[in-house]
Structures are given as structure tokens and as C-alpha cells.
N, C-alpha and C positions, 0 to 999 in steps of 0.2 A: 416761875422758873423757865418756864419754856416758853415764854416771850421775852424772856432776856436774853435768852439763848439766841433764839431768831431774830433778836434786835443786832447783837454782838458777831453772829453770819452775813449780818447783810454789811454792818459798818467795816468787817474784813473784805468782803466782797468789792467793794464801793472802791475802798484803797490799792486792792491789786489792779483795780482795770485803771483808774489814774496813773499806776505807775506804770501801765502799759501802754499811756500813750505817750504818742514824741515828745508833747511838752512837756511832759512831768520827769524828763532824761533830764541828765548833766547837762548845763548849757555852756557849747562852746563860741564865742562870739565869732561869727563872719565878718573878716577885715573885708568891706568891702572896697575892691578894685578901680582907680580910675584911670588907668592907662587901658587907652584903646587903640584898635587899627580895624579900618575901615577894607573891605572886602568884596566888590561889587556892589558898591555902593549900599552894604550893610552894615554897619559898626556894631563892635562888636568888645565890651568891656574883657581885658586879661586879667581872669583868676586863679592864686598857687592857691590849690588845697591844702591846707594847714590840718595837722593833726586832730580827730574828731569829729572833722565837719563832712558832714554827706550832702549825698544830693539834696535829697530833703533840703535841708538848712542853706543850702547855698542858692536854691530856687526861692524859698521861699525869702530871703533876705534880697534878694533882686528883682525879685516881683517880676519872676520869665514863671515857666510850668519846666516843671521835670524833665517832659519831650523836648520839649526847644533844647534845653541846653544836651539831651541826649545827641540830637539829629543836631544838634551845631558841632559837636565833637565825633561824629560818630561809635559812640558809646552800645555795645550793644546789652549791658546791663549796669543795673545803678548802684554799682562797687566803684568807687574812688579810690585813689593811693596817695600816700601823705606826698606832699611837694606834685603832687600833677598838674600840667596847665590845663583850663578850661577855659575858653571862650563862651562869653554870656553873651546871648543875643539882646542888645539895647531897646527896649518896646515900652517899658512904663518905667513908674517913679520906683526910687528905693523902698524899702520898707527893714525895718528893725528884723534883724538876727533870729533865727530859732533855728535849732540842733534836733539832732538823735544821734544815737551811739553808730560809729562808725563800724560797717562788718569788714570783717577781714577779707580780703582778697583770693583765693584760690589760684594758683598757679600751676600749670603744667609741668611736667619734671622736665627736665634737660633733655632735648634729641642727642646725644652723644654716638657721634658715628664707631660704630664695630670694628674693632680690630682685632683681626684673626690671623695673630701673630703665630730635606732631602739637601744636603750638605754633599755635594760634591766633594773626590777626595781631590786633595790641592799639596801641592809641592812647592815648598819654598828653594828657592835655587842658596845652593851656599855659597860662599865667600871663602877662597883658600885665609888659612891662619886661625878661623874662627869657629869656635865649637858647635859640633853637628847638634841640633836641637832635635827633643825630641814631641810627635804630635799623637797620641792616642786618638784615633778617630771613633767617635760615638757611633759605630755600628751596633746591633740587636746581638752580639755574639760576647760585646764587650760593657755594654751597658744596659741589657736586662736581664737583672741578675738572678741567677734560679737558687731556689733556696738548697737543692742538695749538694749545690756547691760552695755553702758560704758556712763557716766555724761562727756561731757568734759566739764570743767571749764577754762574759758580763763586767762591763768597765766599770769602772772609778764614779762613784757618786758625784752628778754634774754640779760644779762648784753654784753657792747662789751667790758669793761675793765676788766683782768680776776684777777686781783690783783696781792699780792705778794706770791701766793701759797700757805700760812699758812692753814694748817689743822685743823680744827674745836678739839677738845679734845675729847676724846673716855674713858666710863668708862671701864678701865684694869680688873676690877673684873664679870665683865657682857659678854655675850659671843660676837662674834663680829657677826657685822649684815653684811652679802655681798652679793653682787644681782650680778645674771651673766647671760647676752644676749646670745643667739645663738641665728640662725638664723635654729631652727628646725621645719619644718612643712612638711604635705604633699606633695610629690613630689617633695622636693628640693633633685635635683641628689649628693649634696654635704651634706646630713646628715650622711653619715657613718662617714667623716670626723670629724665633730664635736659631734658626737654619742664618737665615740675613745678619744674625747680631753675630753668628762666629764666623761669620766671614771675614769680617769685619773686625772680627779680633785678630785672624790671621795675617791679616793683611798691617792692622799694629805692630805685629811680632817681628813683622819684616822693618817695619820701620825702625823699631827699636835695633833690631837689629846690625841696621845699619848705622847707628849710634854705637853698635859696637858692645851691647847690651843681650846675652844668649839667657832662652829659657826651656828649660823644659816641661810642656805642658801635658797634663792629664785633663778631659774632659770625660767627663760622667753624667750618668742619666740619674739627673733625683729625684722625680717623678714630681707629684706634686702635693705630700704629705711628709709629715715630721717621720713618722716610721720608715719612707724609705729612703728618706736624708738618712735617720741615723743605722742605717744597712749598708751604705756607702761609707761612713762613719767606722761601722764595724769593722769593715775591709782591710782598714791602718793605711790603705793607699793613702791618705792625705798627712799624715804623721808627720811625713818630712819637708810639706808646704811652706814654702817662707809665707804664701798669700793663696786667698781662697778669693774664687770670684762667682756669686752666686749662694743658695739658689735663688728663682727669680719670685716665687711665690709666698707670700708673708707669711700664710699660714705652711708653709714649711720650713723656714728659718732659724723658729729659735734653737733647734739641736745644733743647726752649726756656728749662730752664734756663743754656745756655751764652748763649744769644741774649741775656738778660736780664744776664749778668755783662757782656757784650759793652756793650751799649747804656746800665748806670747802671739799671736801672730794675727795678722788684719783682715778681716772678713769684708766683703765690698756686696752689697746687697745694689743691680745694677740698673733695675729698670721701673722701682717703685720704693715705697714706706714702710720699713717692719716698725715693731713693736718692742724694739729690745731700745728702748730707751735708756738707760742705765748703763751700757755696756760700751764702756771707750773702746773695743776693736770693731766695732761696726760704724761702717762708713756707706752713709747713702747716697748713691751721685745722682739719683732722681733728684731733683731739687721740688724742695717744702711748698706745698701746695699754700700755707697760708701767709706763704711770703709772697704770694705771684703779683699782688699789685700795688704792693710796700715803695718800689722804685717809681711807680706809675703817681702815686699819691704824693709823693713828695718832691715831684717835678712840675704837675700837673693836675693835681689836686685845690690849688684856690692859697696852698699855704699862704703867710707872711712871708715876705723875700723870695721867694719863690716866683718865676717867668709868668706864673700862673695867677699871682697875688690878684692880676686885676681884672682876671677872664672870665665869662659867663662860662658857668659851667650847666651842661645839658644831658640827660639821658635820655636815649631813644629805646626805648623797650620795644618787645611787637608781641603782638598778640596771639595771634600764631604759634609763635614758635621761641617762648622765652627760654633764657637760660636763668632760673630762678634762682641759684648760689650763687652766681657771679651777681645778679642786681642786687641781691641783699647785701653784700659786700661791700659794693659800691654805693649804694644808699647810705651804708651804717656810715662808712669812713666820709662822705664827702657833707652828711645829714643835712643844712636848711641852705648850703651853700649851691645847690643841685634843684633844679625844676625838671621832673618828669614827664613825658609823652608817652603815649602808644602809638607804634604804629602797623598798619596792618598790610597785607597786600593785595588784600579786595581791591581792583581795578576801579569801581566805581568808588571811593572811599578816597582817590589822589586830592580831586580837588580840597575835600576838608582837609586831608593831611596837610597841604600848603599851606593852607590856615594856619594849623597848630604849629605847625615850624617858625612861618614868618613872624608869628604873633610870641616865639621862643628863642627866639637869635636875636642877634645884639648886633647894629652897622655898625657900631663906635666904639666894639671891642671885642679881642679875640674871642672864639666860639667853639671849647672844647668841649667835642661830643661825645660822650660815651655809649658805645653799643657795647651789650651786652649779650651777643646772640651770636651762637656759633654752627647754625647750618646755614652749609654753603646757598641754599636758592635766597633766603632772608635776607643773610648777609647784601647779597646783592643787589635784591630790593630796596634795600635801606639805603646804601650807596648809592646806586643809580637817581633814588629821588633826589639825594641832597645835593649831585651834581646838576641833575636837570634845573635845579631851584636856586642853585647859584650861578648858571651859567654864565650871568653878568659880573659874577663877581663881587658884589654886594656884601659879602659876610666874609668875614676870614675864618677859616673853617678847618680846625683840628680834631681827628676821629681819633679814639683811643677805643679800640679792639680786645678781643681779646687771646689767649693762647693758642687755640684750634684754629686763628686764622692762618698759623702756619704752615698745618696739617691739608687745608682747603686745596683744591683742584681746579683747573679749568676757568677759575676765577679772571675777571678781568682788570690786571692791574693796572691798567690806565686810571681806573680809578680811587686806587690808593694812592699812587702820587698827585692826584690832582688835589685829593680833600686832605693831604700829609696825615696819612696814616702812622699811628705809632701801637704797639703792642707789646707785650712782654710775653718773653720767647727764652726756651731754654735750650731747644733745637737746634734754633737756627744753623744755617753755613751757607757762606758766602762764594756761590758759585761762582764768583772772579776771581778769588783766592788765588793763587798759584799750587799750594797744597792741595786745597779739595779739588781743583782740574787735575790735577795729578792722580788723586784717589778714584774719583772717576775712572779716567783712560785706564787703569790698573785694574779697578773693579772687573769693568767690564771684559777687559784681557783675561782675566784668570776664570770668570764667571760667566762672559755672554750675557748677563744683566746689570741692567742698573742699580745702583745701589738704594737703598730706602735709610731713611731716619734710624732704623735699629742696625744697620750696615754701620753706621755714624759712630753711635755708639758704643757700637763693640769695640771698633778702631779706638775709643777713645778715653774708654776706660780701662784697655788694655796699656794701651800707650801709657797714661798718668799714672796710675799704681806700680807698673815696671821700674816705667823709667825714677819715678817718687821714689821707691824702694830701694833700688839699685844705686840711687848718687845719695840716699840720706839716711837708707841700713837702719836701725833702731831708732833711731831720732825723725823718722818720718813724722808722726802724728804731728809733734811739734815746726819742726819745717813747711808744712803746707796750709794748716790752718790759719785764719785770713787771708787768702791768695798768695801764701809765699811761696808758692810754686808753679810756674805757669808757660807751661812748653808749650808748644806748636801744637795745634790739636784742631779740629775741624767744627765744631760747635763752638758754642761759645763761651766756655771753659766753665772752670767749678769754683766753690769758695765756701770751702769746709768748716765750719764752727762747732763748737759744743756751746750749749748752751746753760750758761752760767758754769760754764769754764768745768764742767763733768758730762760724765755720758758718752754716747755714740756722738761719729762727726755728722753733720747735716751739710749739706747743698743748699744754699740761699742765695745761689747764684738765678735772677731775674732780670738780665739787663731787657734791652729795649730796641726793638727795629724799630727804623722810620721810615719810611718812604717819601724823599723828599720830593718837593716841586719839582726840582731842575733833574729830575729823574736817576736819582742814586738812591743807594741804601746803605742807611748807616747803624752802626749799634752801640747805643748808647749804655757804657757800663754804669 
């Protein structure tokens, strides 16, 4: 019994360590490569990573060592990514395939630059004939509320059916009533932000204005919790809102999205995504983060019929400083049509990089590059090489960016029009405009500062829900959704859906900057 035993330990034993070696893995066949390009007079076979295959299996299938094709790509560990190029250094004969299980890659999170979003009081000049409007300014006297001043009255069970969306009627001849939450008080490190976004709404107000369109606005402190939304709530100031604009924080929202199903009237949540899915009076003009490269993919992406149908398509990742959801993104949506690189900004690491470029572009046809990185020094490095590397001309060379290159500073655009940079942008504004120079000179007149992206905003989500409101009264929802509404605005407007024809509206506006050769900029809806 007990040399059966120890027969039947050893015969288990035997089979775990065969299945612990590489050969005894799934075996993924290595296409072995024969397009090459010679290098200082070293040749050097081009191989895509296919799903599976590691270093292991690709050295050995080429009969190079591990380090060689390390120190030909400068590789500084032996993690592979599906679709990567790898240049094989040419030294002996082939040899037959052998595998092991591919590891997964590890990736750095996102560098995502910080944004740390005193409101001057501001005078609108009026116009004889036209009703004086009125502004509640968000001072500490008027907007943090002390509890022995406040009666709460325990309201009405929050409805959980939110209806069919229909808007209560608004009289068109009377001015319109619109309450707007920030989240302004003492100490909060992000009031400049929202300081900039109601500037910017005031400066809307005048525009409307001048269309001939009077409101009167309330502005409130709603801190940035559902309790003291619904403490503003309790107040009844908002009762007689034809529109609520705000608040900015998800996690304080859904009181007022109830409030707004409650009351008939449209809630505009103005600088992010809530969570009230289901409810037709909420309307998000952030636009859908997983629409952001829907317009990109299907211009640009490699479709059928599509400009793109016949172009190499290439991703330049870096190693440094990836932006890991954007490349997964773009990997899923573009998958075997896409060959992968890294690149890095070690100085002594250039010459390989012109390797793996040259030996990844196409003479004989377009060359759309996807960078997936959004800090500004990367950005730059990545650009600057692929201009040095083209400077003859050699490649025709389309970068497709991505949304933070808008936000980017200090950058040097010379070389986005030289490589025709295109990105998807929901910010954008087009400083030659006649409008935005107008907002500008204005800005600065009534404020001493320049205006910033939430300055934009405010302008222009005041603008489109007023003026929406005021020329299409209860039948808004329906008049704007699909872009049937689309005034003068300084961005690059909105395109409000519900999705599968219920629910809150969504923002899936993602058109497209370009920066052309001949040195313009265009945006492609």
C-alpha cells in the first residue's frame, strides 16, 4: 500500500512539472516574417505579435536569443502586446515554432493633469423697453445656509416613476425663471473653476439678451452632497424655475433630478455624467465619454469605403507615460487592422526607435498614427520624432490624438500642422471666429482675465437651454434632439439623444479638429 502510494506521488509529481514547462503550454504557431529592412547594414526580419506568442516562442522560432531581439527593439522586459512590431535580428536559419502562455502586460494609470476648478459682482447694462433682470449673487450671506434659518417641511414622497418627459408650459411673454447650483463656498479649492463657468454664464445672459430673451436668475450654493441640494430644495426658491442648471457633482444630483421630474421642468447637469439614466428631464451637455472616438473610427479607422479603407494604420504607445483606456479602446475598435510600437524618451533609445518606425510605415500608403498619450512633454516627444523622421517627406503621415490635446499648453503647433493632426474635441473654439473674438474682448472688459474652457461653457450652456426654452416652451425635448437646434455658440455645439428613444438626453457631440498642412483648422462635424 505504501509503495502504491509513493508510486501514484511520484507519477503526479512527474506531470505537474511537464506541465510547467513551456513545451508542454498551448501551442501558438509563429507566422514566421519575411519582410525586412536593412539598418546599417544589419537586416533585420519585421515581426506582428499575434495573439499568444511571447518572446520565448518568437526567439526561439527564429533561431535569434531573447536579448538580441530585447536590445533590437529596446525592450526592457519580456511582456509582448498582441499586434506589436518586433524587428528580428537576421543571424541564423529558421527553426520550427514553440510557445508559452502570453503574460499580461501591466500598465501605468493615466497621468491626467489636475484641475482645480471669487466671482466678481458684475453689472449687466440694460437696454430701455426691456425687462430689468434679476442676479442673486452667491455671496456667504445668501448661499450658506444656517440651519436656524431654514423651516424644513417634509415634502411629498420622491416620485420613482419619472414620466413621459413632457414639460410643464412656460408663459413666452414673461421672463424666464432659471435657478443655477454651484457648489461655491468657503474653502472649496475648486471655486475658481466654477467662479470662470458663471462668468460666463453672465456674459450668455447678455447675449440672450440681446436677442431680446429676459431672465431671472437665482444662483445657489449646493455644496456638494445630496443633503444639501435637498436643503436648497426645501427652501421652494426653485418652485417656480421653468429650468435648473446644475448641480455640478454626480454624487449630488439625484434630489434634483427627482425634483425636476416632480415639477415638469429640465434639469441640465453642465460639466460631467450623472447617473439618473431613466429620467427624460435630465440633460447632460458633457458629452459621453464612450462616444469620444465613434466619429474618429469611422473616418479613420481602416472601415470599407471609408478615406481610410486603404491606410496603414499604426499606434504609437510610450512607455513612460501611457494613457491605458484610451489604447484599450483603440486596440478593441481597430483589432488586427492596427500594428503596435512603443515608444520611449530615453535619448539613447532614438536610433532603435527609427527602426521600429521605419520598419512600421508604409511609402505607398497613407500612414494614420494613433497616439494615445496625453501629457504634454510625451506628446511632444512623440511628435517631434516623427517629424525629424519624415523630414524628407517619405511617408504621408496622419496623427490621430487625443482629447487632452486640447487642454495642452505651450505645445508647439508647428508640428501638428506639419504631421495633420486630427483629434476629437468637445471644447474646442475657434479663436478667429468673429463670436469668440467678441467674447474675448468682453470677457476681458468686464473681468481683467482671460477667459478659460469653463468661461465657454457657462456662455454656452446658458445660451442653449434659454434661448431652447424660450422659442420652443414645452416642446423643447423634442425640438433639439438630433441637432435640431443649433444657434451661435462658441464650442462646438451639442447633439442631444436619448437612447433608445427613453431616458435622460445625452451629448454625443464628438466632432473633429484638424490641423491642416496649409496651416488652418478645421472641425469636422
Amino acid at each position: 500500500m505504501v509503495l502504491r502510494r509513493l508510486t501514484l506521488i511520484l507519477a503526479l509529481t512527474g506531470l505537474l512539472f511537464c506541465l510547467s514547462t513551456p513545451d508542454a503550454t498551448a501551442q501558438v504557431a509563429v507566422r514566421l516574417s519575411e519582410k525586412t529592412i536593412t539598418v546599417r547594414g544589419q537586416q533585420y526580419l519585421i515581426h506582428r505579435v499575434r495573439k499568444g506568442e511571447t518572446l520565448y516562442a518568437i526567439a526561439k522560432a527564429y533561431a535569434v536569443s531573447q536579448e538580441d531581439i530585447m536590445r533590437a527593439n529596446s525592450l526592457t522586459r519580456d511582456v509582448l502586446r498582441n499586434r506589436q512590431t518586433l524587428l528580428i535580428p537576421v543571424i541564423g536559419s529558421h527553426q520550427r515554432p514553440a510557445t508559452e502562455p502570453q503574460q499580461e502586460e501591466e500598465r501605468p494609470e493615466p497621468q491626467m493633469e489636475k484641475i482645480t476648478p471669487s466671482i466678481p459682482r458684475y453689472t449687466i447694462e440694460q437696454k430701455s423697453g426691456q425687462h430689468e433682470p434679476t442676479y442673486v449673487y452667491p455671496d456667504e450671506r445668501q448661499t450658506v445656509i444656517q440651519h436656524d434659518t431654514i423651516h424644513i417641511v417634509p415634502g411629498e414622497p420622491l416620485a420613482e416613476d419619472f414620466g413621459n418627459g413632457a414639460l410643464r408650459e412656460i408663459d413666452k411673454n414673461a421672463p424666464l425663471q432659471i435657478g443655477v447650483l454651484l457648489p461655491l463656498q468657503p474653502g472649496n479649492r475648486n471655486n475658481e473653476r466654477f467662479s470662470e463657468f458663471y462668468k460666463g454664464m453672465l456674459l450668455g445672459l447678455n447675449a440672450l439678451r440681446a436677442e431680446g430673451i429676459s431672465a431671472n436668475v437665482q444662483v445657489m450654493n449646493s455644496g456638494g452632497s445630496e443633503g444639501k441640494v435637498r436643503e436648497v430644495i426645501n427652501t421652494g426658491k426653485l418652485d417656480k424655475c421653468d429650468l435648473v442648471i446644475g448641480p455640478v457633482y454626480a454624487e449630488a444630483f439625484a434630489p434634483m433630478a427627482q425634483f425636476a421630474a416632480q415639477q415638469h421642468i429640465a434639469v441640465v447637469s453642465p460639466l460631467g455624467a450623472v447617473a439618473e439614466d431613466e429620467n427624460p428631464y435630465v440633460f447632460e451637455a458633457a458629452p459621453a465619454d464612450e462616444r469620444t472616438y465613434q466619429h474618429i473610427f469611422e473616418q479613420y479607422g481602416g472601415r470599407s469605403g471609408s478615406i481610410s479603407a486603404d491606410a496603414n494604420l499604426v499606434v504609437i504607445d510610450h512607455v513612460e507615460h501611457a494613457d491605458s483606456a484610451i489604447l484599450s479602446q483603440i486596440e478593441t475598435n481597430l483589432g488586427e487592422k492596427v500594428s503596435t510600437l512603443s515608444f520611449t524618451g530615453v535619448r539613447s533609445q532614438s536610433q532603435a526607435m527609427n527602426m521600429r518606425l521605419n520598419a512600421a510605415l508604409d511609402k505607398e500608403r497613407l500612414n494614420i498614427i494613433y497616439v494615445p498619450v496625453s501629457r504634454q512633454d510625451a506628446v511632444e516627444g512623440i511628435l517631434s520624432h516623427l517629424s525629424s523622421l519624415n523630414i524628407t517627406g517619405r511617408y504621408r503621415i496622419m496623427v490621430i490624438g487625443t482629447p487632452r490635446w486640447e487642454w495642452l499648453s505651450n505645445l508647439n503647433l508647428d508640428l501638428f500642422y506639419k504631421l495633420d493632426v486630427h483629434y476629437p474635441a468637445s471644447y474646442h473654439a475657434d479663436r478667429s471666429h468673429p463670436a469668440v473674438e467678441a467674447f474675448y474682448r468682453e470677457y476681458l472688459s468686464a473681468f481683467n482675465e482671460v477667459p478659460t474652457p469653463y468661461s465657454f461653457r457657462g456662455y454656452d450652456v446658458i445660451r442653449y437651454f434659454g434661448g431652447a426654452l424660450k422659442h420652443f416652451g414645452a416642446d423643447m425635448p423634442n425640438r433639439i434632439a438630433n441637432q435640431g437646434y443649433d444657434p451661435q455658440l462658441l464650442q462646438v455645439g451639442y447633439d442631444f439623444r436619448q437612447m433608445d428613444g427613453a431616458g435622460k438626453y445625452r451629448n454625443i457631440a464628438w466632432p473633429i479638429v484638424h490641423y491642416k498642412p496649409n496651416y488652418t483648422i478645421e472641425v469636422i462635424r
